[in-house]
C-alpha positions as CSV (number, residue, x, y, z in Angstrom):
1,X,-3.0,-1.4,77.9
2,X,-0.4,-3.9,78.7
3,X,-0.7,-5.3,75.3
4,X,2.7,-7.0,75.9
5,X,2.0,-8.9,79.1
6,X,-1.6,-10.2,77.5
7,X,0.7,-11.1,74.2
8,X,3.7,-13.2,76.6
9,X,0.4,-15.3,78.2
10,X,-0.7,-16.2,74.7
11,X,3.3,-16.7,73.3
12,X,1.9,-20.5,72.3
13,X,-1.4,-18.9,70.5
14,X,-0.2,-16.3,68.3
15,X,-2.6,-13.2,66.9
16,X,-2.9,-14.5,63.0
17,X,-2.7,-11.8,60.9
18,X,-4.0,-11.5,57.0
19,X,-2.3,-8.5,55.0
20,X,-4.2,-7.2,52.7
21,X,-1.7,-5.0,50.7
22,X,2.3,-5.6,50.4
23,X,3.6,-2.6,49.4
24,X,5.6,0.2,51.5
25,X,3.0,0.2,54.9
26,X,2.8,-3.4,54.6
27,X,6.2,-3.9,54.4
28,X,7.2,-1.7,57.4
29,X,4.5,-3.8,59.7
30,X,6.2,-6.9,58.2
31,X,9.8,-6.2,59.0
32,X,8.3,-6.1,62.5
33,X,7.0,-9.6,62.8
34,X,10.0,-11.8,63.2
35,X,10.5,-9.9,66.3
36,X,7.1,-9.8,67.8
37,X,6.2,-12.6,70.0
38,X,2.7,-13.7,70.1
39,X,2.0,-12.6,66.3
40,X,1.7,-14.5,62.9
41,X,1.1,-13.2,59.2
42,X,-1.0,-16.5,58.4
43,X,-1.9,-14.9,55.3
44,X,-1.2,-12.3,52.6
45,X,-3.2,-11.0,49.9
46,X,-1.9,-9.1,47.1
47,X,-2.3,-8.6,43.4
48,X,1.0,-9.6,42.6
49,X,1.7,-12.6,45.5
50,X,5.2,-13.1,43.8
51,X,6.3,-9.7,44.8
52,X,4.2,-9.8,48.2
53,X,7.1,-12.4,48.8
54,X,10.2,-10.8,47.3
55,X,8.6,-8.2,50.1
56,X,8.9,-10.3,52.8
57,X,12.3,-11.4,51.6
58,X,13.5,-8.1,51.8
59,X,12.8,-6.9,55.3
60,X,14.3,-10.4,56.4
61,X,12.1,-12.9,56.6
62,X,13.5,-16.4,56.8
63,X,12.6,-19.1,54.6
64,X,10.6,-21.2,57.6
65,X,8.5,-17.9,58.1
66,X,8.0,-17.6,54.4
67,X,6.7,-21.0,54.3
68,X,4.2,-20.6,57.0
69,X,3.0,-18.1,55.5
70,X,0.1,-18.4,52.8
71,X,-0.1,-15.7,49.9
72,X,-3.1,-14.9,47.8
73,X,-4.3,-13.3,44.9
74,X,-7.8,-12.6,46.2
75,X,-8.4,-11.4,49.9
76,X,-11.7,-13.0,49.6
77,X,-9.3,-16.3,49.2
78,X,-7.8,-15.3,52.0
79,X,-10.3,-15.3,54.3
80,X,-12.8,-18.5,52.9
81,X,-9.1,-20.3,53.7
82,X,-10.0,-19.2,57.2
83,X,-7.7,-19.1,60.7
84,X,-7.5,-15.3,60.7
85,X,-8.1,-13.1,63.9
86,X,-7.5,-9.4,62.3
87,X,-7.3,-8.2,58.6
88,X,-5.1,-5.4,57.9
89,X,-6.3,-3.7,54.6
90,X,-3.1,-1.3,53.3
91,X,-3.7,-0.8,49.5
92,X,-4.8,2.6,49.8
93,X,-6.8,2.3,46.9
94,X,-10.9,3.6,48.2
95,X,-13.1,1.2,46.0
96,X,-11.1,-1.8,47.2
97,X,-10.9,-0.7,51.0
98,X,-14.5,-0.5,50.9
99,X,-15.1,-3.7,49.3
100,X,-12.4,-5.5,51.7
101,X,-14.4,-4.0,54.3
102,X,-17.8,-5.7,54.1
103,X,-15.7,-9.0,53.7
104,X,-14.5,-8.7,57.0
105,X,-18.1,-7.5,58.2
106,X,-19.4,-10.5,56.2
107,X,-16.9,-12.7,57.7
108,X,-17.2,-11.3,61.2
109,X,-13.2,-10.9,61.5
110,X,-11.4,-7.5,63.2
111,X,-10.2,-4.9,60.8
112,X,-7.3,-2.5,60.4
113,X,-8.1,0.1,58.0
114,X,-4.7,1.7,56.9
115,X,-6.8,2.7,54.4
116,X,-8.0,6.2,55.2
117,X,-9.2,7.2,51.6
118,X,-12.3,4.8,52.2
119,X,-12.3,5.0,55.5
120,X,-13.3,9.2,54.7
121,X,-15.1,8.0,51.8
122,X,-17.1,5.6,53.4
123,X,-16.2,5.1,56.8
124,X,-19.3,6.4,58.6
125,X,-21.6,3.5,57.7
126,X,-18.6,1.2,57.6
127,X,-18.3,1.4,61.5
128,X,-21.6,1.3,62.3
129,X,-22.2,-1.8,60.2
130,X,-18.8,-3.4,61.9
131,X,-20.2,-2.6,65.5
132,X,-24.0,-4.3,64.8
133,X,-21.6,-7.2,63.6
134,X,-19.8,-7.3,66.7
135,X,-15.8,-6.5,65.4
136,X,-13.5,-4.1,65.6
137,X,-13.0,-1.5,62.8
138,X,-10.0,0.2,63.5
139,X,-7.4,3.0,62.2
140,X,-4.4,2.2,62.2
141,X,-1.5,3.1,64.8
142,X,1.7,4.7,63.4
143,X,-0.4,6.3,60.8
144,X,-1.5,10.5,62.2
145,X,-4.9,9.9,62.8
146,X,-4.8,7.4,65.3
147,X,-1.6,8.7,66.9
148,X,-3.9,12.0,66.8
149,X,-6.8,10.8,68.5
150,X,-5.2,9.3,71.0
151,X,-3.6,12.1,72.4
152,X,-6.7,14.0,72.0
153,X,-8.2,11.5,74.0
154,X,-6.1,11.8,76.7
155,X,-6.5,15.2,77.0
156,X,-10.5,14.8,77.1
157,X,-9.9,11.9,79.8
158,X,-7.9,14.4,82.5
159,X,-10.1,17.3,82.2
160,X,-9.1,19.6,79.3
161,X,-10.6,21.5,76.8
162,X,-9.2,20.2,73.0
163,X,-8.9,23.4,71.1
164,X,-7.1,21.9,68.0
165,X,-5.7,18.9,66.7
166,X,-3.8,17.7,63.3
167,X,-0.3,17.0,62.4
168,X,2.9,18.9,60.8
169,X,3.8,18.8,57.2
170,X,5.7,20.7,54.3
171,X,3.3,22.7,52.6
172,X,3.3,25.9,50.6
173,X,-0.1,27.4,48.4
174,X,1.3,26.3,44.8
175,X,1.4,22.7,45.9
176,X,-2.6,22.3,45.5
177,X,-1.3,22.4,41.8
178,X,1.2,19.9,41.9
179,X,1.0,17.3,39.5
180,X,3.2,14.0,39.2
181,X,5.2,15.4,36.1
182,X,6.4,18.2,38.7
183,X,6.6,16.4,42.2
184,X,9.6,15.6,42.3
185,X,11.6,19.1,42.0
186,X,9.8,19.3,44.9
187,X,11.5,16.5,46.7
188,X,15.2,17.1,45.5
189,X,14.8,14.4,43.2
190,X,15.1,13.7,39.3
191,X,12.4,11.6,37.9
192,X,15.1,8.9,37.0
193,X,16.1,8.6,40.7
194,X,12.3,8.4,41.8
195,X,11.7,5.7,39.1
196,X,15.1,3.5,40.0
197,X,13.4,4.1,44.0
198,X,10.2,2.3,43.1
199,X,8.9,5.6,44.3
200,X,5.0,5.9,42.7
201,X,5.0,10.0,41.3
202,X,0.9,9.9,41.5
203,X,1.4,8.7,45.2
204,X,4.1,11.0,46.3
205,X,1.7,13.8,45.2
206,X,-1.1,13.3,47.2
207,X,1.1,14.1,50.1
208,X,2.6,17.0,48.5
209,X,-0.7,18.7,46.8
210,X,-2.4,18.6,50.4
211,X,-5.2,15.8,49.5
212,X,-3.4,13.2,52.2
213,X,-3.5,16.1,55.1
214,X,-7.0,16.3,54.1
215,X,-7.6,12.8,54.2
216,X,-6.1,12.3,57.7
217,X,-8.1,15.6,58.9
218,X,-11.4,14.8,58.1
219,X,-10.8,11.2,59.6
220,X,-9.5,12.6,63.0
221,X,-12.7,15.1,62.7
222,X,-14.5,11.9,62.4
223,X,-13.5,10.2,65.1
224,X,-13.7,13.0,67.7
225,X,-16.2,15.4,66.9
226,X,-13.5,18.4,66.0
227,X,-14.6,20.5,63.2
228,X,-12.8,21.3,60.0
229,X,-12.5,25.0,58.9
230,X,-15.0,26.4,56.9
231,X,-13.0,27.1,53.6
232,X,-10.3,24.0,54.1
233,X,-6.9,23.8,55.6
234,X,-5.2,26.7,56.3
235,X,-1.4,25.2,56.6
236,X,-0.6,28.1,59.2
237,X,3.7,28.1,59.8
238,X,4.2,26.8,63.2
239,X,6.4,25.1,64.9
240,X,6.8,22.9,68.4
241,X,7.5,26.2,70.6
242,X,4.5,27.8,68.8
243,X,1.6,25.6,68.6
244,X,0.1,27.0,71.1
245,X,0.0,30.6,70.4
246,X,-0.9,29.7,66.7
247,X,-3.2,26.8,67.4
248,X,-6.1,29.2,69.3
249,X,-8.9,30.9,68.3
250,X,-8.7,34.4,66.6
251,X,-10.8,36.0,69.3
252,X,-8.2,35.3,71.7
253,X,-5.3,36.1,69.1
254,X,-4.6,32.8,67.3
255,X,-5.3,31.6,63.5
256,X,-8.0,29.2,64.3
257,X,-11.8,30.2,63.4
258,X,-12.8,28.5,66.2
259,X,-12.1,26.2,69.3
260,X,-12.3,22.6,68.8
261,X,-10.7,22.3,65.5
262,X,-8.9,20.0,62.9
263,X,-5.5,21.4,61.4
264,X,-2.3,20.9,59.9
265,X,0.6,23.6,60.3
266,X,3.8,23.5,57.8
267,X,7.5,23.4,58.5
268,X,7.6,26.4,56.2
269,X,7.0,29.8,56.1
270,X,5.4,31.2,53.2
271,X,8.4,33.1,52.4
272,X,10.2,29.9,51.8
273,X,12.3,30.5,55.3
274,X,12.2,27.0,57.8
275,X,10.0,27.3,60.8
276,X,12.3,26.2,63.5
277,X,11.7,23.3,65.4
278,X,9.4,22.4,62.7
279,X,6.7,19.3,63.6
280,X,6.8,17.6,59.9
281,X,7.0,14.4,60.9
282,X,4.7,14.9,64.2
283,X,1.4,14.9,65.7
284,X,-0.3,17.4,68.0
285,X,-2.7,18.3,70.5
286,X,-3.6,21.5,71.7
287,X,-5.4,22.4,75.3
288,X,-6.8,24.7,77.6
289,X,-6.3,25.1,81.2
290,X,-10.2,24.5,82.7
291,X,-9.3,26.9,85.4
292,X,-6.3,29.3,87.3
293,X,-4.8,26.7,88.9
294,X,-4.5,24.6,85.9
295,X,-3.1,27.3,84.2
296,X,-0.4,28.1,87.1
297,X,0.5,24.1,86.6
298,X,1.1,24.5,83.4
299,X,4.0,27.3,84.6
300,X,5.1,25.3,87.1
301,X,6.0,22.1,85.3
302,X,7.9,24.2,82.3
303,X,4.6,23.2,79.7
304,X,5.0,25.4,76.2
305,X,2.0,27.9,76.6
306,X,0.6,31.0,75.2
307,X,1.4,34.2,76.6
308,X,-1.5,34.1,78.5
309,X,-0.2,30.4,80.3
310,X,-3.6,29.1,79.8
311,X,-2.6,27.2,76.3
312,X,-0.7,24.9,76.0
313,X,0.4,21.7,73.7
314,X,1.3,18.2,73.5
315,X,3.1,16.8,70.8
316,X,4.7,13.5,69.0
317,X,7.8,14.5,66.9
318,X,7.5,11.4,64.8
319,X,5.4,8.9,63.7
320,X,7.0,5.3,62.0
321,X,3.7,4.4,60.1
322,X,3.9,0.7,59.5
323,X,6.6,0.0,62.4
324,X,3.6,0.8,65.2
325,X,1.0,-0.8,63.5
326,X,1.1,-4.0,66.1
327,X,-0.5,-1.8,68.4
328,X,-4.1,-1.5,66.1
329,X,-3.7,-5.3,65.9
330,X,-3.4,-6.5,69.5
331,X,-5.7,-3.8,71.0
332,X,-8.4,-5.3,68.4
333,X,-7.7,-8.7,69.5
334,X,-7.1,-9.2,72.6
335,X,-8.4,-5.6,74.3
336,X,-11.7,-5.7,71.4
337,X,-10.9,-2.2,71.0
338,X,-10.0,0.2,68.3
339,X,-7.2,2.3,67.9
340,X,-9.3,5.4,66.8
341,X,-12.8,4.6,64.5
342,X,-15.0,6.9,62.5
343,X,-17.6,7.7,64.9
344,X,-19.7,10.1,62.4
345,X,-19.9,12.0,59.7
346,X,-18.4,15.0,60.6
347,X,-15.9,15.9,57.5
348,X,-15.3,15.3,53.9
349,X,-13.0,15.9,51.5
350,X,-13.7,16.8,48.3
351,X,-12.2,17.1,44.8
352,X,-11.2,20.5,43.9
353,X,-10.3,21.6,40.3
354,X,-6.0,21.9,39.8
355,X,-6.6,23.6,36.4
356,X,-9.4,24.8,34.5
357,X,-11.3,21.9,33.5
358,X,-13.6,20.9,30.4
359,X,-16.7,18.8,30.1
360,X,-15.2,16.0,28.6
361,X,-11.9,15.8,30.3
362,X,-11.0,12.6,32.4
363,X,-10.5,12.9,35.8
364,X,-7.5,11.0,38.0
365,X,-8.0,10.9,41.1
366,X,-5.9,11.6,44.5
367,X,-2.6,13.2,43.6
368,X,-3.6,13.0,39.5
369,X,-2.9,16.2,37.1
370,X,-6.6,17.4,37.1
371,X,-8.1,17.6,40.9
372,X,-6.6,17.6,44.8
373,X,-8.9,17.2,47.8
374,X,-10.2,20.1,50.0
375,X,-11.4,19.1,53.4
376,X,-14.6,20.5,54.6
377,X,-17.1,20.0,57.2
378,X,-19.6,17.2,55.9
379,X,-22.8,19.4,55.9
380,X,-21.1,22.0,53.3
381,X,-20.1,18.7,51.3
382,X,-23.9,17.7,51.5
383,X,-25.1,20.7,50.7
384,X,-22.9,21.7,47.7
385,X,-23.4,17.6,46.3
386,X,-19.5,17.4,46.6
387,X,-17.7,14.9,44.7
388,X,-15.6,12.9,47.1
389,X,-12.2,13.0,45.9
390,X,-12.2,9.2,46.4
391,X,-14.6,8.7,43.9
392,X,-13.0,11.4,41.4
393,X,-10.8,8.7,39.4
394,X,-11.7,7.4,36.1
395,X,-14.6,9.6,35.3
396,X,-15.7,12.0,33.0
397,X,-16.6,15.5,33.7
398,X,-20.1,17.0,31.8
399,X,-19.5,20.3,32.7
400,X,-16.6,23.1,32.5
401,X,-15.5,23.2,36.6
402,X,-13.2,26.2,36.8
403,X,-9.9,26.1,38.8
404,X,-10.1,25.5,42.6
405,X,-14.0,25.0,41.8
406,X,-15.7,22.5,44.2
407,X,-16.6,19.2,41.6
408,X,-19.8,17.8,42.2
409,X,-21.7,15.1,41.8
410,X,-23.6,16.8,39.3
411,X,-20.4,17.4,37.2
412,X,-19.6,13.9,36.5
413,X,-20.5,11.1,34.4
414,X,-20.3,7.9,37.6
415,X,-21.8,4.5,37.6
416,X,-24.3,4.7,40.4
417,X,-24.6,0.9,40.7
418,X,-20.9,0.3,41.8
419,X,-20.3,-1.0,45.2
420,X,-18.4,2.3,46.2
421,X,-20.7,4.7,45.4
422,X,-23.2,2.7,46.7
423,X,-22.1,2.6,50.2
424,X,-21.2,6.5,49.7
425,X,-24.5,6.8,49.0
426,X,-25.8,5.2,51.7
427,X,-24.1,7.4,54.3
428,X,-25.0,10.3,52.9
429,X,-28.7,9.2,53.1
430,X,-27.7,8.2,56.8
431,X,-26.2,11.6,58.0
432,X,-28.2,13.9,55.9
């Protein structure tokens, strides 16, 4: 894209950037700014703006940069002060992703959703409303799904069939159950160490009980087209060397239900033992060869393949998160393009009981003690009146939902005039 070259003609008229969001993403895409020429923070908004600075502070910002730099309370502040080119929402909280959203639609300005819970809760109207407004809505680079799509984009652009896509993690069955009183035996940790971290238990959770992978599935479904299993994520063992015998449809001898699928494998077996060369930390694409020759290319040029050479895989061992994220920002502003965007309503993900539940009982939300978040495709969601598991904090059940029960809409007690369940309302109206 030469992003760089466009970014050394413009050294004098800097991409101004306003940060929605200080904490650990926001941070990481900070610590790259002193050393990024051609981009400013202007702005950022946080709820605490005192710590937003200590933040800055920490991953070396100067005190010149500090003072050119504006910090906020309010985003909507933020952007009536004016003189920003791309927001960057990172709070990770859905209601206020949403909301931060149709400010920047209001306010015609580019947007970086790091966000994924609202941009699965809500995404699929979000983008369409960005678009008739004429800006980018954006994932954001560093984080899987855009890392995801794009190499599933470059396998669609020279000629190959996408049979699966998704990313590596640790996973075993019992962490659906996980709650944040026993994350972090998980993690090698003691709750005392987590705490004197700054580490967030309810946070650290989501990852580990599967909700995130479902998060980042259904928004890589939803900008490609792939499908998401029928009955959720299966977490199959498989590492780099593997992907591509594991990766394939059953009818050919593979895990998958079908070609053209979303899925995350685990750098675990189920026995406990490692998978070697693991892809925890990676991203993943797998193909097929369109035809013979194809196929004997794939031989040729020493690609990992089944053991019929006709499937194969590309991969990202890592991903740095907030370090990449420059590359969502300057493709929105000076390319008017995203880095991956919800281009339907493809997939959902929706809360699932941890425990047997009662009518009565309070639920909390992504990585909480009472419900974790199953991805499936959107029609099933639509069909069953799934409660999206961004919408599942705060509120009270009215009926008994027993464990791993789908929760519905039906079993909650919601405000239907919020702002969030209004626009989740909305797209469902759209798609269904």
């Amino acid at each position: 894209m030469y992003l760089y070259d466009e970014l050394v003609k413009r050294a004098d008229r800097p991409v101004r950037v306003g940060l929605i969001g200080a904490g650990k993403f926001g941070s990481m895409f900070l610590s790259q700014v002193p050393t990024t020429l051609g981009l400013e923070v202007k702005a950022v908004a946080d709820l605490d703006p005192d710590r937003a600075k200590q933040s800055c502070r920490t991953v070396g910002w100067s005190d010149a940069q500090l003072k050119a730099t504006e910090f906020f309370d309010s985003t909507q502040s933020m952007i009536d002060a004016g003189g920003i080119d791309v927001l960057v929402e990172a709070t990770g909280n859905p209601l206020a992703g949403i909301a931060h959203a149709k400010m920047a639609i209001a306010s015609k300005t580019h947007i970086v959703m790091v966000n994924v819970e609202a941009d699965v809760l809500a995404g699929g109207i979000l983008a369409k409303e960005a678009k008739e407004a004429g800006i980018v809505y954006s994932m954001a680079y560093g984080d899987q799904p855009a890392l995801t799509i794009e190499l599933v984009e470059w396998a669609r652009a020279t000629g190959f069939n996408v049979v699966a896509a998704g990313k590596g993690t640790k996973y075993m069955p019992e962490y659906h159950y996980s709650t944040p009183d026993t994350i972090w035996d998980h993690y090698g940790l003691t709750p005392e160490q987590a705490a004197q971290a700054g580490m967030n238990s309810q946070m650290f959770n989501s990852f580990l009980d599967g909700t995130k992978s479902a998060l980042e599935m259904a928004a890589i479904s939803n900008g490609t087209g792939l499908k998401a299993p029928e009955d959720g994520l299966y977490f199959p063992p498989a590492g780099m060397d593997d992907l591509a015998h594991i990766l394939r449809p059953r009818s050919v001898g593979g895990q998958l239900d079908d070609s053209g699928m979303v899925e995350v494998v685990t750098s675990v077996e189920r026995d406990g033992r490692p998978v070697y060369r693991d892809l925890r930390w990676g991203v993943y694409v797998v193909i097929e060869a369109p035809n013979d020759y194809a196929s004997s290319c794939f031989k040729q040029y020493g690609m990992n393949t089944d053991s019929t050479g006709r499937y194969s895989a590309m991969y990202k061992p890592f991903h740095l998160i907030g370090l990449e994220l420059n590359i969502s920002i300057l493709s929105a502003a000076l390319m008017n393009k995203p880095t991956g965007s919800t281009l339907e309503f493809n997939s959902d993900v929706v809360a699932t009981a941890k425990r047997d539940l009662k009518a009565g009982e309070m639920l909390d939300g992504e990585g909480g003690f009472t419900v974790y978040g199953k991805l499936m495709p959107a029609s099933k969601s639509l069909a069953l009146g799934g409660l999206p598991i961004g919408l599942a904090h705060r509120v009270k059940l009215n009926n008994n939902v027993r464990k791993d029960q789908s929760i519905s809409w039906a079993d909650v007690d919601i405000d239907l005039t919020t702002q969030a369940v209004s626009v989740r309302k909305q797209m469902e109206s759209l798609y269904s």
